[in-house]
DSSP file (Angstrom, degrees, kcal/mol; ACC not computed):
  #  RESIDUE AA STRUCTURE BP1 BP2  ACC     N-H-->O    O-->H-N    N-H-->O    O-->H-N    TCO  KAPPA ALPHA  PHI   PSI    X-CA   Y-CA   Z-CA
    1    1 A X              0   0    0      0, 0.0     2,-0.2     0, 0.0     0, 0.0   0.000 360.0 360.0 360.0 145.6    0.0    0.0    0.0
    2    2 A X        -     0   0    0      1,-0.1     2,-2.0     0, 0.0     0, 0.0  -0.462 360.0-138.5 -12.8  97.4    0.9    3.7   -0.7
    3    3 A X        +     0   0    0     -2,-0.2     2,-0.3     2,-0.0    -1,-0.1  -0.419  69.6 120.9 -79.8  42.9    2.7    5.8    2.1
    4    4 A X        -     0   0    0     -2,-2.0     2,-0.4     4,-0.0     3,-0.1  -0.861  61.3-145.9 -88.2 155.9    0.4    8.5    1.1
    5    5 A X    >>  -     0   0    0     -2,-0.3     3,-4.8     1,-0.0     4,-0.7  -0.920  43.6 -95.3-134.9 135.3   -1.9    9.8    4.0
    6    6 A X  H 3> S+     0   0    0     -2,-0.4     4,-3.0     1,-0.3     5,-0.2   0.867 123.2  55.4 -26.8 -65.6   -5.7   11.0    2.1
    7    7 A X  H 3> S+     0   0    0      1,-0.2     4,-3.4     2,-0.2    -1,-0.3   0.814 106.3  47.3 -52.5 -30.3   -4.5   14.8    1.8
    8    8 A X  H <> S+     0   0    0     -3,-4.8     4,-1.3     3,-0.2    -1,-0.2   0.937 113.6  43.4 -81.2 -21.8   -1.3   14.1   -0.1
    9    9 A X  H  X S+     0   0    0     -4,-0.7     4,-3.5     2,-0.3    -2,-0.2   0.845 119.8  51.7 -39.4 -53.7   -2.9   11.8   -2.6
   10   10 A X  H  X S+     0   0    0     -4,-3.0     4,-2.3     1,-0.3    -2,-0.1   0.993 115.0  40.2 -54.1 -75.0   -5.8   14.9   -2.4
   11   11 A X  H  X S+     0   0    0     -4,-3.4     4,-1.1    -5,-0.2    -1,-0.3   0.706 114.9  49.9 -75.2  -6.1   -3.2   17.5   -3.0
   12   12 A X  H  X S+     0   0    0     -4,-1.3     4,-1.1     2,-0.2     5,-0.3   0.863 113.7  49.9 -41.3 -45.1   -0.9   15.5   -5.9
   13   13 A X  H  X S+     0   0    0     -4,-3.5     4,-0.8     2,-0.2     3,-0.2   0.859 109.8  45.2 -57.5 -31.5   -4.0   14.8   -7.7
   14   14 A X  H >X S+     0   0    0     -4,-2.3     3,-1.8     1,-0.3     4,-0.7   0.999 114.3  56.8 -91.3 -62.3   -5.3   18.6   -7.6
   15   15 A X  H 3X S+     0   0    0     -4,-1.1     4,-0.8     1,-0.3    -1,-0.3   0.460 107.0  40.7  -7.8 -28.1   -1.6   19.4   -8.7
   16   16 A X  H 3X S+     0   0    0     -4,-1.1     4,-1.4    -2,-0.5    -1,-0.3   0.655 118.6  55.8-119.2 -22.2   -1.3   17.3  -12.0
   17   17 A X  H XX S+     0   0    0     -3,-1.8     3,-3.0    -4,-0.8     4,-1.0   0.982 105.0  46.4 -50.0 -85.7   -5.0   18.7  -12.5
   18   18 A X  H >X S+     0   0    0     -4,-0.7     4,-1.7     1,-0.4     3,-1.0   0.765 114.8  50.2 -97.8 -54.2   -4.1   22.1  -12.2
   19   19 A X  H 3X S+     0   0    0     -4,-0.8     4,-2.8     1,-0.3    -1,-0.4   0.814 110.9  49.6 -59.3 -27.7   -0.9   21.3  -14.8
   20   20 A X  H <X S+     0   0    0     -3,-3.0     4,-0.9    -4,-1.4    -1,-0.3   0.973 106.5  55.0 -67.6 -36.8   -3.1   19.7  -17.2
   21   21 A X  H <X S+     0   0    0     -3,-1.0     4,-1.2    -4,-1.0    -2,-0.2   0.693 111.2  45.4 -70.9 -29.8   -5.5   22.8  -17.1
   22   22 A X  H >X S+     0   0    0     -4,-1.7     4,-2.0    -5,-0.3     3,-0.8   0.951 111.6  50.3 -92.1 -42.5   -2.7   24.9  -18.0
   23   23 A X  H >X S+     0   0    0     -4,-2.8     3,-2.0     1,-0.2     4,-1.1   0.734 115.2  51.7 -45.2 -68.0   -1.4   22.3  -21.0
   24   24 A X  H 3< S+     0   0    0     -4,-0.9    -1,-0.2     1,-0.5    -2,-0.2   0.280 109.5  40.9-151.5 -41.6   -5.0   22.5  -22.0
   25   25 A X  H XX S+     0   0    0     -4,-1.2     4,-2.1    -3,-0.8     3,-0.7   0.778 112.4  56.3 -86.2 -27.6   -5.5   26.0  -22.2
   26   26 A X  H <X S+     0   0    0     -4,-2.0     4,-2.4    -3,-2.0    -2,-0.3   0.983 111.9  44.3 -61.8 -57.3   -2.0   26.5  -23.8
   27   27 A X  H 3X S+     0   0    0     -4,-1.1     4,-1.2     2,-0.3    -1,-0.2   0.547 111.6  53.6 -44.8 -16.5   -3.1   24.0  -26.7
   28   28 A X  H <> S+     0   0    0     -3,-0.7     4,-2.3     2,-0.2    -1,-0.2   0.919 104.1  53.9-106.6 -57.3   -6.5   25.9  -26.8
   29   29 A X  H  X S+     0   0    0     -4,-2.1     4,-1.7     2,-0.2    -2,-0.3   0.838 108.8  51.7 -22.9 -66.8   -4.4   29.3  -27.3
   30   30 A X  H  X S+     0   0    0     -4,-2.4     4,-2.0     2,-0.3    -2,-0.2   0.888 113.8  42.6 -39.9 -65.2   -2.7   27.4  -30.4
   31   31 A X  H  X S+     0   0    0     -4,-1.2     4,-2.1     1,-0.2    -2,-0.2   0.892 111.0  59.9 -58.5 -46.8   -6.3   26.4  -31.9
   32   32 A X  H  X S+     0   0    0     -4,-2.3     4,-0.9     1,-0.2    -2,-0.3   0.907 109.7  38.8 -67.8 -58.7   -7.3   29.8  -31.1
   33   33 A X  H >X S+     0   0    0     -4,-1.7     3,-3.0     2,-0.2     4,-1.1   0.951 109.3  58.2 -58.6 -53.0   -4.8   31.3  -33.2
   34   34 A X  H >X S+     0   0    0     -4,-2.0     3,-3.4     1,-0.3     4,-1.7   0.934 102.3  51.9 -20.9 -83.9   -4.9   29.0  -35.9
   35   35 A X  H 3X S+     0   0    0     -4,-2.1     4,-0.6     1,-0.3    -1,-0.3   0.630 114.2  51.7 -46.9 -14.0   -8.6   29.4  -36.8
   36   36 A X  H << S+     0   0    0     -3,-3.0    -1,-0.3    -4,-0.9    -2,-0.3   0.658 103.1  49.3 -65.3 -32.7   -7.6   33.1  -36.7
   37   37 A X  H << S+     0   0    0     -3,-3.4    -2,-0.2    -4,-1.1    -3,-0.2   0.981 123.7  36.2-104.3 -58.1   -4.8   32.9  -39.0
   38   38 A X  H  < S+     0   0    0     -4,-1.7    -2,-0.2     2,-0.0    -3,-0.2   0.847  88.1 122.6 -63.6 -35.0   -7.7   30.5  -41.9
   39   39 A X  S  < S-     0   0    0     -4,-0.6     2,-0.1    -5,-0.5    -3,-0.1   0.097  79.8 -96.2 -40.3 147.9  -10.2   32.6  -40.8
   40   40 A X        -     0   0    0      2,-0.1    -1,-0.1     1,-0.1    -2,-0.0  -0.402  29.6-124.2 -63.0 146.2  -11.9   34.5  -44.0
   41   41 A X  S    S+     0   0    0     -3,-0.1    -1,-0.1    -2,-0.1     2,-0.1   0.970 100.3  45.3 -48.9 -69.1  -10.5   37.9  -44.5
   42   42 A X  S    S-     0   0    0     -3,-0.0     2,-0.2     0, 0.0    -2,-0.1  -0.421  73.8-159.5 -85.9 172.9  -14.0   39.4  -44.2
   43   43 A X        -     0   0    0     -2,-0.1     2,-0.2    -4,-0.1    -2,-0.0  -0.936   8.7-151.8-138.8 145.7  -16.8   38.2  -41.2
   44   44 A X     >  -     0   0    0     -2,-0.2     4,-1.3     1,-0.1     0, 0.0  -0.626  37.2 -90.7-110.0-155.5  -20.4   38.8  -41.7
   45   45 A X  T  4 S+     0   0    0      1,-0.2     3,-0.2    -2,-0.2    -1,-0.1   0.843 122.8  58.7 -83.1 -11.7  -22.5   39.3  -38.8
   46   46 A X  T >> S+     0   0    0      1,-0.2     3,-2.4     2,-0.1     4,-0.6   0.918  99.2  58.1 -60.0 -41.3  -23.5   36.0  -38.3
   47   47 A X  T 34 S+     0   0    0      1,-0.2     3,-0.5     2,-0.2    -1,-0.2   0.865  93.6  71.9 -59.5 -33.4  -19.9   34.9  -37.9
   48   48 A X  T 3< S+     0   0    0     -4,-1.3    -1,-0.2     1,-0.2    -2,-0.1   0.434  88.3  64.6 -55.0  -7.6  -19.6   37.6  -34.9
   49   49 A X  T <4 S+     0   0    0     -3,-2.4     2,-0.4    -4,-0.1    -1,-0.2   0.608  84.0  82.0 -86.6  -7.8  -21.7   35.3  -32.9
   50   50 A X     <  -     0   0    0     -4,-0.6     2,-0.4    -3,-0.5     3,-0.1  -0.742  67.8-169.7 -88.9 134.0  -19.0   32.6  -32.9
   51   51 A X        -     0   0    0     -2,-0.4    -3,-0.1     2,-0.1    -1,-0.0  -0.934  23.2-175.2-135.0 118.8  -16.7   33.5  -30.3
   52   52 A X        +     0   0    0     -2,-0.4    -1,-0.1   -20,-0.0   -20,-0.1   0.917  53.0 123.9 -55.5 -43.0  -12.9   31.8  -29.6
   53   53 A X  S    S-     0   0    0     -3,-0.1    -2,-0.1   -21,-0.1     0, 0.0   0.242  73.7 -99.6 -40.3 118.0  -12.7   33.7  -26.9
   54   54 A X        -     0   0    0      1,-0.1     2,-0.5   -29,-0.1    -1,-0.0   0.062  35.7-116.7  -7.5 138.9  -12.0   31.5  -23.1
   55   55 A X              0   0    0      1,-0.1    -1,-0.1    -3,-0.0    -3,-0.0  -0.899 360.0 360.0 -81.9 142.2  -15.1   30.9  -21.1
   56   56 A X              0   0    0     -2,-0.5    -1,-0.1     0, 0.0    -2,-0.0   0.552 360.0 360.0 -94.0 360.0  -14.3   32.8  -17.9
């Protein structure tokens, strides 16, 4: 068995969570640009509803 006691297990887990969350968002930043960089030159207005943008 695991020499961990509940709370370090707790706080590793939320630790490699929190690092994914940041891979995740970095990768999301990447997409984000991309579809900027294909995007058509012009937008009509329907296309202004689409937002890349992070949820906050």
């Amino acid at each position: 068995m695991s020499d961990y006691l509940p709370y370090d297990l707790f706080a590793e887990l939320e630790a490699r969570q929190d690092e994914l969350i940041v891979q995740l968002d970095h990768l999301n930043d990447k997409i984000e640009a991309a579809l900027l960089e294909y995007a058509p030159a012009s937008r009509t207005e329907s296309d202004e509803d689409i937002s890349f943008r992070k949820a906050s």
